[in-house]
C-alpha positions in Angstrom: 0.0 0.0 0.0 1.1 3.6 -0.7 1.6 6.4 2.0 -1.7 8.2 2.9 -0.7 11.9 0.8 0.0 14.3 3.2 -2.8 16.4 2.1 -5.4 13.8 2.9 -4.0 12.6 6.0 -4.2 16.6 7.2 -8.0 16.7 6.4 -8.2 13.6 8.9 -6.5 15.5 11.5 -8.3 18.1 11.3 -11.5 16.4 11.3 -9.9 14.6 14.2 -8.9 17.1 16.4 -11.7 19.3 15.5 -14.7 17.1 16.4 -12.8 15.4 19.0 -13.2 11.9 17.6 -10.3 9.9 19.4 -8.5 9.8 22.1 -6.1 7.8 23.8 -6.4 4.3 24.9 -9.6 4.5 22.3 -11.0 0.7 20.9 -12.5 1.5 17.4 -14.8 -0.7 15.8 -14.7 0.3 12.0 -18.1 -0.4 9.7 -16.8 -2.1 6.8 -19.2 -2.9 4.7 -16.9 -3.4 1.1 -17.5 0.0 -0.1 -15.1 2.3 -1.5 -15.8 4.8 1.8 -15.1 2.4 4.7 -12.1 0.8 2.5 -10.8 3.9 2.5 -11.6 4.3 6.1 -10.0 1.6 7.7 -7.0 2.2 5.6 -6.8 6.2 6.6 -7.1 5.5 10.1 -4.3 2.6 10.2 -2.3 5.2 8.2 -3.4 7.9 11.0 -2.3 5.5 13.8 1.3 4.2 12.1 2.2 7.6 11.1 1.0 9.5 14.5 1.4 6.8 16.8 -1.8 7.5 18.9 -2.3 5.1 21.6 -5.9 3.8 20.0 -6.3 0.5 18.3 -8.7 -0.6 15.6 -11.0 -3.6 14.8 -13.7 -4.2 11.8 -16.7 -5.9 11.3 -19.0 -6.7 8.4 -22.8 -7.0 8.8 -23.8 -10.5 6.6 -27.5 -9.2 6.3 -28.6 -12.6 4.6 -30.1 -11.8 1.5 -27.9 -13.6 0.1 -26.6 -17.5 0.2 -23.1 -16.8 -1.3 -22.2 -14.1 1.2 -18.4 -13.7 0.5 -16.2 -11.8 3.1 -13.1 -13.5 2.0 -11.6 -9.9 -0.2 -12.3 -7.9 3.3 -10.8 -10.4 5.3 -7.5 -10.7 3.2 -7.5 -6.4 3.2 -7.6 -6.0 7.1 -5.2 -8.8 7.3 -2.8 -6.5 5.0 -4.2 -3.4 7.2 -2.9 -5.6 10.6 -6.8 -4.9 11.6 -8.7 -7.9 13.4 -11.6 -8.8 11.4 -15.3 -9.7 12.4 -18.3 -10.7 10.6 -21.3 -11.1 12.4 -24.6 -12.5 10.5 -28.0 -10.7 11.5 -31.0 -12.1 9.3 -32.2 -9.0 8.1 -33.6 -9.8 5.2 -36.3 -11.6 6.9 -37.1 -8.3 8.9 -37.4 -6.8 5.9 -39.7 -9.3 4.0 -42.1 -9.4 6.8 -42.1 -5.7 6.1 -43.3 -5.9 2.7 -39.9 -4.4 2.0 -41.7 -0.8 3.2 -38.7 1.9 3.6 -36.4 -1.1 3.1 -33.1 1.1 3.0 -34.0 2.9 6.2 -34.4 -0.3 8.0 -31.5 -2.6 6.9 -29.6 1.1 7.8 -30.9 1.3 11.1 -30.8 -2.9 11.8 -27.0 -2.9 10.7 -25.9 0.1 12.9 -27.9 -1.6 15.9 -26.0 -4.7 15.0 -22.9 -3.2 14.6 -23.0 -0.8 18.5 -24.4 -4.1 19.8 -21.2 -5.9 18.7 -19.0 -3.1 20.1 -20.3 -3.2 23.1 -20.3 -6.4 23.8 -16.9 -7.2 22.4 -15.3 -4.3 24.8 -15.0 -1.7 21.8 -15.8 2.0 22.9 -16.0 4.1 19.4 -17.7 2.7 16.4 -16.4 4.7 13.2 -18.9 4.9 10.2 -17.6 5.8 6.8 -20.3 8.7 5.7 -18.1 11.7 4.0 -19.2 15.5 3.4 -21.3 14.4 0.1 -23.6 11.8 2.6 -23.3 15.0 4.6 -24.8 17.5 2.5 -27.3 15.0 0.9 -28.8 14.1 4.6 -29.1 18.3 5.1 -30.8 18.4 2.0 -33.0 15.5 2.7 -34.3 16.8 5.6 -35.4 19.8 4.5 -37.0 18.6 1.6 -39.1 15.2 3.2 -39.6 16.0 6.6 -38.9 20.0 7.1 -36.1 19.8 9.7 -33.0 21.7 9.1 -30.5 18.6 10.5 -27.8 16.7 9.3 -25.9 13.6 11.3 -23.0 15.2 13.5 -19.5 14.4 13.2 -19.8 12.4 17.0 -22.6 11.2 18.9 -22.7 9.6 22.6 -25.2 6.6 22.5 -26.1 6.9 26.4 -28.1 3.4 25.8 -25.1 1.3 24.6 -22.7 3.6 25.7 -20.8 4.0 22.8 -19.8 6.9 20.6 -19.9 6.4 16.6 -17.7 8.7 15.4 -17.4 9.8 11.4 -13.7 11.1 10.5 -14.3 11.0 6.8 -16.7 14.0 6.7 -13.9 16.6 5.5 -13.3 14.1 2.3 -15.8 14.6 -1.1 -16.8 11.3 -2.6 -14.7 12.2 -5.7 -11.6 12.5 -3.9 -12.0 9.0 -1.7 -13.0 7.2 -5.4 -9.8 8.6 -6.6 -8.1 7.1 -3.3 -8.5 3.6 -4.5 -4.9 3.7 -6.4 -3.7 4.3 -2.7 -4.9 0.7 -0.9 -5.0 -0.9 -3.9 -8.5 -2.8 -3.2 -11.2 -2.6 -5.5 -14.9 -2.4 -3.5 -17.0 -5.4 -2.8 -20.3 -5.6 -4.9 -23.0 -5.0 -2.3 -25.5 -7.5 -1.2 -28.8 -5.5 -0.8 -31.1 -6.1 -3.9 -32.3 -2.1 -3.2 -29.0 -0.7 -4.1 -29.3 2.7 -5.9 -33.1 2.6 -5.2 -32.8 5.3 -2.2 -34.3 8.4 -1.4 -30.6 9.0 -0.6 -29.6 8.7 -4.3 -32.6 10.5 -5.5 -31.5 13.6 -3.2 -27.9 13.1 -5.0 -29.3 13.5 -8.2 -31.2 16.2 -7.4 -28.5 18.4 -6.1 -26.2 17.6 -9.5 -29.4 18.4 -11.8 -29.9 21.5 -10.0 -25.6 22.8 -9.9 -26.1 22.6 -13.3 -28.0 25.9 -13.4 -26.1 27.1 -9.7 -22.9 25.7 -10.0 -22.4 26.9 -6.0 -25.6 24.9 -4.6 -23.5 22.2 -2.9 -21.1 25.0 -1.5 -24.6 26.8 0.2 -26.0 23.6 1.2 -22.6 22.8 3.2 -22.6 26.5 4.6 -26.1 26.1 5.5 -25.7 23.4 7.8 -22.8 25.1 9.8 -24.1 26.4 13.1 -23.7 30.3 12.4 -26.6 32.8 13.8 -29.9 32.1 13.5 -30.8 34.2 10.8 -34.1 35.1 9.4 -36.1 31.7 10.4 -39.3 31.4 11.9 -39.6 30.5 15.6 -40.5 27.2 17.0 -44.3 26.7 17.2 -46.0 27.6 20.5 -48.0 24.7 22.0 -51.4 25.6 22.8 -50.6 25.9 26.4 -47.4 28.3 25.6 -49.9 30.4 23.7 -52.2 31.1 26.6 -50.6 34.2 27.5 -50.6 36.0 23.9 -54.7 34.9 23.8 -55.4 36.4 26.9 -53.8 39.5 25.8 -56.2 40.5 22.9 -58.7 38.6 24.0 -61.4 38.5 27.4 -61.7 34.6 26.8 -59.5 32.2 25.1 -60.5 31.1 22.1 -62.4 27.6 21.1 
């Protein structure tokens, strides 16, 4: 494998240091699902951990969902044994979960099942941190998501403290564009595992993606706002949080003898 650049490994640090995400004595439990962002993952954070020498150590772990018989770990396996990484795989039948859902939202759940699986795992297996792959492009997309289905101005944050497992998932790859970790395969060397969910590239998320790209075409700087946008700055011209009728009492009873029905 080739060096991390030095221009990559300072976005690391400074997502590192920044957010806070590691700190000494740190067990990491990486997400590696075979995809070109938690390849590149593991591989920056062994890089980070050679080249630094933080006291922290790393382990990964591959959900086998079970949609498919001919699940094959054996390319992941033979990449963290390169990386000096102990490897898990832990099989959770979600597919079944699914199914009995009528496959309803099936991205959000086999999302939500394989992150439950995967803090589970951590917890149990003495791993503090869990480390998910999601860069500033997943970033942006989840901003714009929000807005746009369910009228929340939120994105994931960079750490998170799970007070019911007690464990922190941590995301250092949010300073890296999608572009620029594709381009990062020459570095590791290993190509991506096909994935095994038969909804791939159905998503809302990839929707959202498509969205933004048909829409820079006509303001090349949309993705630039959207990732300003979702800095905390000043408040700005937005509306107030809605009253609940209790809260409201006191501005009825101001213009009016009697409350209104």
């Amino acid at each position: 494998m080739k060096p991390l650049p030095k221009e990559y490994l300072s976005r690391l640090i400074r997502a590192v240091v920044e957010f806070q995400l590691i700190e000494d004595n740190d067990r990491i439990l990486i997400g590696l699902s075979g995809g070109k962002d938690s390849l590149f993952m593991a591989y920056a954070l062994t890089e980070l951990k050679n080249t630094l020498k933080k006291n922290f150590s790393l382990g990964a772990i591959t959900i086998n969902p079970m949609f498919t018989k001919d699940f094959s770990c054996e390319a992941m396996q033979k990449f963290c044994d390169r990386l000096d990484i102990p490897y898990h795989i832990h099989a959770v039948n979600i597919a079944e979960t699914i199914a009995s859902q009528d496959n309803k939202n099936a991205c959000y759940s086999c999302a939500f099942f394989r992150r439950g699986a995967i803090n589970g795992y951590a917890k149990e297996h003495g791993y503090n941190k869990v480390a998910y792959a999601h860069n500033h492009d997943d970033a942006v997309e989840t901003f714009f998501m929000n807005l746009f289905y369910s009228g929340q101005l939120k994105t994931f944050l960079p750490s998170t403290y799970l007070s019911r497992s007690d464990i922190t998932v941590i995301r250092p790859l949010l300073y890296f564009r999608e572009e620029e970790i594709r381009a990062a395969l020459s570095l590791h060397g290993q190509e991506p595992c096909a994935p095994p969910c038969p909804f791939n590239g159905n998503t809302m998320r990839q929707k959202a993606k498509e969205l933004i790209e048909t829409l820079s075409k006509d303001n090349p700087k949309l993705y630039e706002h959207l990732a300003a946008a979702m800095r905390v700055t000043s408040v700005g011209d937005l509306w107030p949080a809605p009253k609940s009728r209790k809260e409201m009492k006191p501005y009825y009873y101001k213009f009016f003898k009697n409350q209104p029905l």
